[in-house]
C-alpha positions, 0 to 999 in steps of 0.5 A, spaced: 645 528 258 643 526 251 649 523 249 647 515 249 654 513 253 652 518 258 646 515 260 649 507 261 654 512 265 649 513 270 650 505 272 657 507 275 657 514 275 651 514 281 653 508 285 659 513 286 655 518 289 656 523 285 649 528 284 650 532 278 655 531 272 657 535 266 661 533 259 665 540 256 670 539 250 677 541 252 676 549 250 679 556 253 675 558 258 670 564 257 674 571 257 670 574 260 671 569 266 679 570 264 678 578 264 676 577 272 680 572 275 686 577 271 683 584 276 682 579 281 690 577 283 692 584 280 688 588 286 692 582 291 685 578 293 689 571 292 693 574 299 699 570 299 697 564 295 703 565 289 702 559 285 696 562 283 699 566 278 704 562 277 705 563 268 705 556 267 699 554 272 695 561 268 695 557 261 693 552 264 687 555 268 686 559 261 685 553 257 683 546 259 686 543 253 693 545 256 692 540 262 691 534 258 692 535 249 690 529 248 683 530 251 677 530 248 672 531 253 671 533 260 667 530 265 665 536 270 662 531 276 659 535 283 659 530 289 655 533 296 658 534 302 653 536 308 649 543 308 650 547 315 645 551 315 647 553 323 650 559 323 648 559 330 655 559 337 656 553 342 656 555 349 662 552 352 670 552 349 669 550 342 671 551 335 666 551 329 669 546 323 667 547 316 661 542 314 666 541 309 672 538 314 668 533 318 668 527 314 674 525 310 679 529 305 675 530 299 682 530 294 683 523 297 676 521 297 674 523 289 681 521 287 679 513 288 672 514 286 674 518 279 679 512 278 674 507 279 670 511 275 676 512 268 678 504 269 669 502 268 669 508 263 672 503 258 667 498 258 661 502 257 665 505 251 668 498 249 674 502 247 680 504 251 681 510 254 686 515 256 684 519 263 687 525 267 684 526 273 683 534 276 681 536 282 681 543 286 689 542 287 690 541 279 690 549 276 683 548 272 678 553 273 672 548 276 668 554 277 668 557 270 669 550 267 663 546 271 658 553 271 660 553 263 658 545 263 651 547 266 652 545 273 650 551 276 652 559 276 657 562 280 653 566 286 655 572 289 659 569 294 663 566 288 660 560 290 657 555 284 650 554 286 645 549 283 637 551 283 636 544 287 642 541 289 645 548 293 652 549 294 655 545 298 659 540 293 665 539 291 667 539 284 672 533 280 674 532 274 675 527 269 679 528 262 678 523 258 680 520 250 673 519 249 668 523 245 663 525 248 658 530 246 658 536 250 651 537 256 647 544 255 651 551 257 651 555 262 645 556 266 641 563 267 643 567 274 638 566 280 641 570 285 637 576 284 636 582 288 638 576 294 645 579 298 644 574 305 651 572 304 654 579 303 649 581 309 651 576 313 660 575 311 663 578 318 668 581 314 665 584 308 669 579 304 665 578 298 666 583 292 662 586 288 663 582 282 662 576 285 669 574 288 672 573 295 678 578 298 682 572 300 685 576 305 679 578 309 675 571 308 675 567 315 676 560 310 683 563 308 685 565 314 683 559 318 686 554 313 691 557 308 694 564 311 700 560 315 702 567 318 699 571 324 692 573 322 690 581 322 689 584 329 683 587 326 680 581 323 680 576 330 674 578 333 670 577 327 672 570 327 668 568 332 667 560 333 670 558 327 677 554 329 677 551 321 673 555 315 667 558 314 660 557 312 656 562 313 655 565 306 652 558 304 648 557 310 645 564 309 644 562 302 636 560 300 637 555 294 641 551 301 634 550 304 631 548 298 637 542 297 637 536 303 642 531 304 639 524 302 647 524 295 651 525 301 656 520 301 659 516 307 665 518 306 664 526 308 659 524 314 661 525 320 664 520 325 660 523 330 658 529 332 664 530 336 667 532 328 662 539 327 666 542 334 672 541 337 674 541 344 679 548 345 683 546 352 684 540 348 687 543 341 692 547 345 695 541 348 696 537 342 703 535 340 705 534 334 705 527 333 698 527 337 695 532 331 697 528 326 694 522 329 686 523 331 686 528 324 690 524 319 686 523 312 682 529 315 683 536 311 684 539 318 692 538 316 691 542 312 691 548 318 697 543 320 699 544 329 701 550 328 695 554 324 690 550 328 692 553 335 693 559 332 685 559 331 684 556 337 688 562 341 683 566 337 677 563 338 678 563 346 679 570 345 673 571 342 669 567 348 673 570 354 673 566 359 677 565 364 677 558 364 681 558 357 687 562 362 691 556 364 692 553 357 694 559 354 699 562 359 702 554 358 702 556 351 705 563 352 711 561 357 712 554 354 711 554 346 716 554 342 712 557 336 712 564 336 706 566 332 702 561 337 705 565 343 703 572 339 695 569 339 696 566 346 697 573 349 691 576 344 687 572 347 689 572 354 688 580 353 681 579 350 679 575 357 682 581 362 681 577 368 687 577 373 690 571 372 691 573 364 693 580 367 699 576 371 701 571 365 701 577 361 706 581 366 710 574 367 711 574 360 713 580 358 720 579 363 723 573 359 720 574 352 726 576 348 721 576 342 720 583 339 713 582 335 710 578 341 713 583 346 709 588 342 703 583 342 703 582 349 704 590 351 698 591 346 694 586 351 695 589 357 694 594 355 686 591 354 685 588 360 
């Protein structure tokens, strides 16, 4: 940081807890990056997240100026959560959480830090200042944007990796009024001959330009995919009930970096938060859901994405133990892509008392996918 204002920045930038910061001038993002995300939403990888290629929102990703003209500087902010290097199963009925969930909603969290940030930006300056705050639900490229910033090089597994601070952070930024000088350019590319994270994807997701096939990503799947998710892709889900490391945890500069910038806010409330109890997720109402995961990105799955994935999970742990609360689920439960993943999921754990709850089901279902579901299953066990 070699502009004199950045340097009394620190006083309040650290406090804040962010771990490493850039500045950019409001400017078209680099072609070459415009080149890709246009190939990218072309070959249909963005699945069905539509606002993506929104024409209005593509300006905007294109030309940071777009999202604040009177902006004259950015300041690109990266903020620590934990490192998961675990990428390891849990005996029992559980579900993994992403290490990026376990603590509170980053967009809520980073929004008050940045706003406390713009209001002292003021006095460091001496000069008012108008802001715009830009986090990833803003159509900015943060990737693109921070890695032009010199906050790191985007790896191959599209994720922005900083030589000492890794890869698990988020990114914030701040569009300010005030002119500042920009920080260095990007940094050279360390990957190497390295692909761990290519090797260790269980569904081959990341393509070779260093992007993610949304449609096979289990962080897509298990988050933002509101639909049923692909038969020939549940098994590969594994124990991750919310998201997916493992193309972090696998990732060597992960182990170089530590947790000592991690703010309190992305810290657990205790281990529970790392892995959920299943039988407990499948009998959560509504209300109940909203409750023990409010201010949490688990909401983002809502109830019914989250015992979808549940239903899955079981499926991939085959015990016999999960049978009563999944044939409720296939008799009870109104939603019908829950029932559809219950009866995978009793299919895939084969005992009698599954085979039984799939027969009595398929003679009051009226549903013709969870019929089909259900035949499937039965056909399994």
């Amino acid at each position: 940081m070699s502009d004199p204002l950045l340097y009394r920045l620190q006083e309040i930038l650290y406090p804040h807890g962010f771990s490493h910061a850039g500045i950019q001038k409001p400017q078209p993002i680099a072609p070459a990056y415009v080149q890709k995300y246009a190939q990218w939403l072309s070959e249909g990888c963005h699945a069905d997240m539509s606002y993506l290629e929104r024409a209005q929102s593509m300006e905007i990703r294109f030309d940071p100026s777009r999202y604040m003209p009177e902006a004259r500087s950015i300041i690109v902010l990266a903020f620590r959560y934990p490192i998961d290097r675990d990428c390891d199963t849990r005996p029992g009925l559980f579900g993994k959480i992403a290490s990026y969930a376990r603590g509170l909603d980053y967009h809520d969290v980073l929004r008050t830090k940045l706003e406390e940030i713009s209001t002292r930006l003021s006095e460091y300056a001496r000069k008012e200042h108008q802001s715009r705050i830009a986090i990833d639900s803003a159509p900015i490229m943060e990737k693109p944007l921070a890695s032009q910033t010199g906050l790191g090089w985007i790896g191959r597994n599209s994720c922005l990796i900083h030589p000492v601070h890794g890869s698990f952070f988020f990114l914030a930024n701040l569009f300010t009024t005030l002119e500042l000088e920009p920080t260095s350019s990007e940094i050279f590319p360390l990957c190497g001959d390295c692909h761990r994270c290519i090797d260790a994807c269980p569904t081959g997701c990341i393509r070779p330009d260093h992007t993610i096939d949304a449609r096979r990503c289990l962080s897509y799947l298990t988050i933002e995919n509101k639909g049923a998710i692909p038969v020939e892709l549940r098994e590969k889900v594994g124990q991750h009930l919310f998201g997916c490391d493992i193309c972090q945890s696998v990732c060597p500069w992960n182990r170089k970096a530590n947790d000592t910038l991690v703010l309190p806010e992305f810290q657990p409330a205790d281990e529970s938060r790392a892995w959920l109890d299943l039988n407990k997720i499948l009998s959560i109402s509504t209300t109940d859901f909203k409750h023990q995961f409010s201010g949490t990105p688990l909401l983002r799955a809502k109830r019914i994405g989250l015992i979808r994935n549940a239903c899955v999970v079981l499926g991939n742990i085959r015990s016999d133990e999960a049978a009563p609360y999944l044939t409720r689920l296939l008799s009870e439960e109104p939603e019908p892509v829950i029932r559809s993943h219950a009866a995978w999921a009793l299919g895939r754990i084969s005992s009698k008392k599954a085979r039984d709850a799939l027969s009595c089901a398929l003679k009051s279902e009226t549903d013709p996918n969870i019929r089909f579901e259900i035949k499937n299953a039965l056909r399994s066990v």
